[in-house]
N, C-alpha and C positions, 0 to 999 in steps of 0.2 A: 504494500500500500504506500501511496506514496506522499509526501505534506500536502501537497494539493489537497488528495483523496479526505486526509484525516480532516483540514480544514473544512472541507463539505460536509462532513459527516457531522462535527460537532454541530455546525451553523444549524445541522438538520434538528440533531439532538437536542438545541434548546429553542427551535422553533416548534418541533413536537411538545417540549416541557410546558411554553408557554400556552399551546392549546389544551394542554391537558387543565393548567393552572386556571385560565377562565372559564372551565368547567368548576373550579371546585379544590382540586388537588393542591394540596398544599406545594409550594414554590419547590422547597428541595428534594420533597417525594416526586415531585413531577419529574427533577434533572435524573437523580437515581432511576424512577423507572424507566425515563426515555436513552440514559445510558445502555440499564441495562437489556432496552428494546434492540438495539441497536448494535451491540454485543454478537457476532457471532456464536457464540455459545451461550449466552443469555444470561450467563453468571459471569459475576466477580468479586472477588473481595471486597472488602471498605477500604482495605490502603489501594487496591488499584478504583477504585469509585472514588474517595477523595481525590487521588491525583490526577483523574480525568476530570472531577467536577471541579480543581481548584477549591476543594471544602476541606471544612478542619471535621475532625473523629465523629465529634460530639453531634455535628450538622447530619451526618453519613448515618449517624446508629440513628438517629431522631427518627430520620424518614424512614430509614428501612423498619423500623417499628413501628412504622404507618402501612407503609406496603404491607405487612405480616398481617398486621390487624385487618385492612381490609381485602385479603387474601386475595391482593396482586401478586407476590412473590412470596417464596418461603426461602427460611436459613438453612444452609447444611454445611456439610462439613465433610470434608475430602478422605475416605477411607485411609485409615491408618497414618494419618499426619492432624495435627493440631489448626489447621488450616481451614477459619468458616468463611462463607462465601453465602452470598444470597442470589438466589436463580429466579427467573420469571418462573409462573407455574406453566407447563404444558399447557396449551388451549387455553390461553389466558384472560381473554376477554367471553367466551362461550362458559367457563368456569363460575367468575366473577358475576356474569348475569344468570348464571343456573344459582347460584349462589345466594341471589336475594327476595327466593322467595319467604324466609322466613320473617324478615321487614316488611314485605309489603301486606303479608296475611299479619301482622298487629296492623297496621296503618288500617287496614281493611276492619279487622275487630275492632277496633279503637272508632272509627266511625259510625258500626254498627251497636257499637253502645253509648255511640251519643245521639243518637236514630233512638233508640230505647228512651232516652233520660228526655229528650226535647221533643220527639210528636214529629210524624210528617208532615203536621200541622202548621208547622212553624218555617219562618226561612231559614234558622239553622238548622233545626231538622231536615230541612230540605237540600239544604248543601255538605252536609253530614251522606245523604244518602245519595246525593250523587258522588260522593267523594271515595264511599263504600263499594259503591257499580262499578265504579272507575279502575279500582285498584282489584277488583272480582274480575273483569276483564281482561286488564293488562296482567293479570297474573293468569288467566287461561291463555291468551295470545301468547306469551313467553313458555310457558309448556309446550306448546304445538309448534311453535318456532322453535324449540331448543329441540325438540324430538325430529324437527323436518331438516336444521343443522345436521345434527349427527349422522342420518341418514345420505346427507350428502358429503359430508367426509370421511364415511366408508367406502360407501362409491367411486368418489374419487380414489381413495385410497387402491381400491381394490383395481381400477382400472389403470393405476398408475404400476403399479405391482406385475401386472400382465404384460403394459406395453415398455415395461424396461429391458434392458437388454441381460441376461443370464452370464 
């Protein structure tokens, strides 16, 4: 690779960061995870993540404790050496949204028992209960989407298997 090459790469890595970050993601969970998007092998240490991010330890462990938490990446550690490293998880974003159906089923109870306490009588009751339909929906949608996903990357899979060369 060459300076050019890396020069593109980063530019790319903290243009991915900063879209990740007006989504939501916090600043240096965002450089870490677009790091380690961008990573050939999808892990790295924190001393090689701080010295591609230009961060100090303390910045490195912060996010990658964020990444864990919301089960973008996980921590491991290199058979038979004292060496951890944090890796994106396989099918990382298919994961992360197969992932939240147990948030949106509270969001969904949590509105179906303010539907309970206020009446569909009422406009909060009433936006209680479209707030409940809402998230009963996009949580059936994301089921059938996550099942017709999968589906197509066996497929693919499998068709890629076939037409490789032995």
């Amino acid at each position: 690779m060459t300076r050019a090459d890396e020069g593109d790469i980063a530019g790319f890595r903290e243009r991915f960061a900063q879209i990740m970050v007006e989504y939501g993601m916090p600043r240096m969970a965002a450089r870490v995870y677009a790091a380690l998007l961008v990573s050939d092998s999808g892990k790295l240490s924190a001393a090689e993540l701080a010295e591609r991010l230009e961060a100090g330890a303390s910045a490195i462990s912060g996010a990658v404790k964020y990444l864990v938490q919301v089960r973008l990446v996980e921590r491991g550690r290199e058979p038979g050496t004292r060496h951890d490293f944090c890796r994106i998880h396989e099918h990382t974003w298919s994961h992360f949204v197969s992932q939240s159906d147990p948030m949106l089923a509270r969001v969904q109870s949590g509105a179906d028992d303010g539907v309970a306490v206020l009446g569909l009588d009422t406009p909060a009751g009433q936006r209680l209960d479209e707030t409940r339909r809402f998230f009963a929906f996009i949580r059936e949608e994301i089921n059938q989407s996550m099942a017709k996903w999968w589906r197509l990357q066996t497929t693919e899979r499998e068709t890629a298997n076939r037409t490789s060369p032995r």
